[in-house]
N, C-alpha and C positions, 0 to 999 in steps of 0.2 A: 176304340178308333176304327178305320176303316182302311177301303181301298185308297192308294196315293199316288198311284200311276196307273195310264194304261196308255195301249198304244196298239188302233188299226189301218191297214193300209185304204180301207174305203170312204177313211178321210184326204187318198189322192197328195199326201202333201208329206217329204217326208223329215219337213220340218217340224212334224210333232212331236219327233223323239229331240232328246237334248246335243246328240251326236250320231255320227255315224261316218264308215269308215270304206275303202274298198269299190267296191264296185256295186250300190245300194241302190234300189229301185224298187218301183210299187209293178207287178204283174199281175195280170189274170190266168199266165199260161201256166200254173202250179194247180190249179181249181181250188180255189180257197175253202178253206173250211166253211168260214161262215161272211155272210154279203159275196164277194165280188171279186174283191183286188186280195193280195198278200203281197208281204215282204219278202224282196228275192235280193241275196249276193251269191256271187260266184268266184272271189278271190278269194284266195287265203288270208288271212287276216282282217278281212272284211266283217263289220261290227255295227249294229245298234247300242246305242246306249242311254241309259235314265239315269238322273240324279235324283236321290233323296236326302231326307233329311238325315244324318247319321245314326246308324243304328246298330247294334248285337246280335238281330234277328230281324228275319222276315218273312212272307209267305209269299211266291209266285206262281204264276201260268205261263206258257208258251206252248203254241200247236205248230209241231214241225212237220214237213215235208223233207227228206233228205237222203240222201247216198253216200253221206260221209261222217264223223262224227261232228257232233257239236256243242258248244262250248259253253255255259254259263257261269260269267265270274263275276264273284261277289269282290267289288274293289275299293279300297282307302288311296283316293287320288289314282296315282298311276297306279299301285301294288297290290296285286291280286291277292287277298287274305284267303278266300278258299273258292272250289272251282267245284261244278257239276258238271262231268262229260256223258254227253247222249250220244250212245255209241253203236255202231251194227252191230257188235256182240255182246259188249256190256255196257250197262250202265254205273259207272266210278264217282266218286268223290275225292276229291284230294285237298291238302293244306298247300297250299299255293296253286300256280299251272299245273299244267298235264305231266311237266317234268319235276314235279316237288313230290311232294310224301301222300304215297296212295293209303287214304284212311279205310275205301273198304267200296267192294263194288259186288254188281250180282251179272247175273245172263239177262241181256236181252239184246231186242233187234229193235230198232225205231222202223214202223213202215210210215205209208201213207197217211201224213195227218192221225198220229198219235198227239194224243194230248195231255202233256206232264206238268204236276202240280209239284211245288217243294215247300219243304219249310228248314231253315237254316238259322240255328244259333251259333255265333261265333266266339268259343270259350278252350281255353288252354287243354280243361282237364274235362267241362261235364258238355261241350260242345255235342251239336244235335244235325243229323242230316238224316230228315225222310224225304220221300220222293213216291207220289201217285202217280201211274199208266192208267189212264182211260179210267179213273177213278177207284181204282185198286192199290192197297198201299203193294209195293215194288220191294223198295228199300228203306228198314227203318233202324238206323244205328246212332245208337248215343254212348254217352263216356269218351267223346271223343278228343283230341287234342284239334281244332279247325281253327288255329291259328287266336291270335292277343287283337284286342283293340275294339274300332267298329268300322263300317263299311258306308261310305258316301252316296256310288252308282253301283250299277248293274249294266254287266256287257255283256249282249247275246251275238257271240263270235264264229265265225266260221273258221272250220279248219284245215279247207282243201279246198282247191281247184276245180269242183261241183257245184251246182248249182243245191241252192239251201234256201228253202220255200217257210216263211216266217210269221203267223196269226195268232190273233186273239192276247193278248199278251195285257197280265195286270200282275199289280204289285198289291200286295196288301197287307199292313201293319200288326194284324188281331187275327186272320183267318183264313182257313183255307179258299181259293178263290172258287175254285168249282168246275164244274165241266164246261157251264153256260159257253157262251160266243160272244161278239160284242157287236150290236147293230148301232147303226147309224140311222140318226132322224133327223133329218132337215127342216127347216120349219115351213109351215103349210098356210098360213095366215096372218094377220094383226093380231096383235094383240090388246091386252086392256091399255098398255101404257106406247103413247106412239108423239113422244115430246119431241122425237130430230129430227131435224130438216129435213132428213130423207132416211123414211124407215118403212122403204119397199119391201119384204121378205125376200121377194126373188133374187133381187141383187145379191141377198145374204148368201144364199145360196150357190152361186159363181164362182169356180175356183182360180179367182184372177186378183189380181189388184186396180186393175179396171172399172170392177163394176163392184159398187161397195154403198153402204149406208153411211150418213154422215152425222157428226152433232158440229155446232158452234159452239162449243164447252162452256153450253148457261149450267153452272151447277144443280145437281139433282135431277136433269133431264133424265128421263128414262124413257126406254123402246122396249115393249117386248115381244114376242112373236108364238103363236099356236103350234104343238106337234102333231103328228100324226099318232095312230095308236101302234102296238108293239105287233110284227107282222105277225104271219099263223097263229100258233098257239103257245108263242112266248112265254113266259111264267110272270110274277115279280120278280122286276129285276133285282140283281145283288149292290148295285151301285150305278149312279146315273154321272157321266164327266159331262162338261159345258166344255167345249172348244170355240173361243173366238179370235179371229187375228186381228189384229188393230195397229195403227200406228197416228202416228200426228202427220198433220199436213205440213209443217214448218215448224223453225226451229219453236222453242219456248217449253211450257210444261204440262202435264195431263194425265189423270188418273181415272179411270174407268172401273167398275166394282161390277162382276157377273151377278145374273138374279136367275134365282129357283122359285118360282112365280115370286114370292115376297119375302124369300130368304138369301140373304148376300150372301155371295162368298168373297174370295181375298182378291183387295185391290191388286191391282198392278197401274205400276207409272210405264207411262209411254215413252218413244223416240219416236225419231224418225224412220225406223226402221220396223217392217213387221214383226210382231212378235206373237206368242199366244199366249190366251188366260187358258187355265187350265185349272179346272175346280170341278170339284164330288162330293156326291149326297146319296143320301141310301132312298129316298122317297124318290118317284117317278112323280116331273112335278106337270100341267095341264102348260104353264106358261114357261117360257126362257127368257133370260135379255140382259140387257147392261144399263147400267146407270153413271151418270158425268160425275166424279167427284171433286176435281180439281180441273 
């Protein structure tokens, strides 16, 4: 398997994550690790959050900025099953919140855009919590008790009344995510498939609802659109996400399927209401786009 989230602020919109909580905003005045913008709150309690699909284990990334400690909880609905605090003096783990049972912690300071990798199995007795700084392992304890069951989302929570500057951020099911960053490519041209009414790129491009591409939902129509190349001296990337928002013009029904030049990924049915597709591939593909399926 692969990566199954990600989530940066120089997609401008911070309806890419599944929630969010507090006082949540996209800035540039943090200097973001990598592009442009990051993720800024400043209240207590204040939360991004992602769902997946239920699982025992997983591997993540988050690049913080912060002055206070902060919080990642691995959670079943509402109930925190085990939690990673990144903290000015240490770094902790615990089976439940900050107030449940400390399984085991070490020294550190989070500065400026440190960037922490983890991996978390959640088992009674052989439960697993390691955790990379800037790509060095930190904390590596097993045999642990990190609570019964499995975990739905993930909430990267704030815990103070500071400001808590939030990048680069992926989830991934098989493997360490890595140090990389996560750039944004907008599309730069036409592409081979250009079947909708209105399959301008530039529109695509807008972060509005305004100015947008359109189909008459003839099935099978496809759009797709050129990227540019990966800026400096990027590497191959570790995984490529499609982001599009889409909704229907009126009531009735519509399914749309993303393309990696001529590989689908998963439908989504539409509303009326924006929403996103959101799909991953590990090949960097020449083409993007969507296709009518309903």
């Amino acid at each position: 398997m692969a990566v199954i989230a990600m989530a940066t602020a120089d997609l401008n919109d911070l309806s890419v994550w599944d929630a969010s909580g507090g006082s949540p905003s996209i800035s540039s005045a943090g200097g973001a690790r990598t592009g442009t913008n990051t993720y800024r709150n400043s209240t207590v309690g204040g939360y991004f959050q992602k769902f997946i699909a239920s699982a025992s284990e997983i591997y993540g990334r988050l690049a913080l900025n912060t002055s206070a400690d902060y919080w990642v909880r691995l959670r079943n609905g509402s109930t925190t099953i085990t939690q990673l605090t990144i903290g000015l003096q240490a770094l902790a783990v615990y089976r439940g919140i900050q107030t449940g049972t400390l399984l085991t912690q070490v020294a550190d300071t989070c500065q400026t855009w440190d960037c922490y990798e983890f991996y978390v199995k959640v088992h009674s007795s052989t439960g697993i919590w390691q955790v990379k700084k800037n790509g060095q392992l930190l904390l590596d304890a097993s045999n642990l008790n990190t609570g019964t069951g499995t975990f739905d989302n993930i909430m990267f929570y704030t815990s103070a009344n500071v400001v808590h500057y939030l990048d680069d951020i992926l989830v991934d099911d098989a493997n360490w995510p890595g140090l990389g960053g996560i750039e944004v490519l907008r599309p730069n041209g036409a592409g081979t498939h250009q079947d909708w009414d209105d399959s301008d790129y530039e529109k695509v491009n807008a972060d509005n609802d305004s100015t947008y591409i359109a189909s008459d939902a003839e099935v099978s129509e496809r759009v797709s659109f050129t990227l540019p190349a990966l800026a400096g001296d990027r590497k191959t990337p570790k995984a490529v996400g499609l982001f599009t928002k889409s909704r229907l013009s009126g009531a009735g029904a519509g399914t749309i399927e993303p393309y990696f030049d001529d590989t689908p990924g998963a439908q989504l049915a539409l509303s009326t209401s924006l929403q996103y597709t959101k799909d991953y591939q590990v090949a960097m593909p020449t083409e993007v786009g969507l296709k009518v399926v309903v």
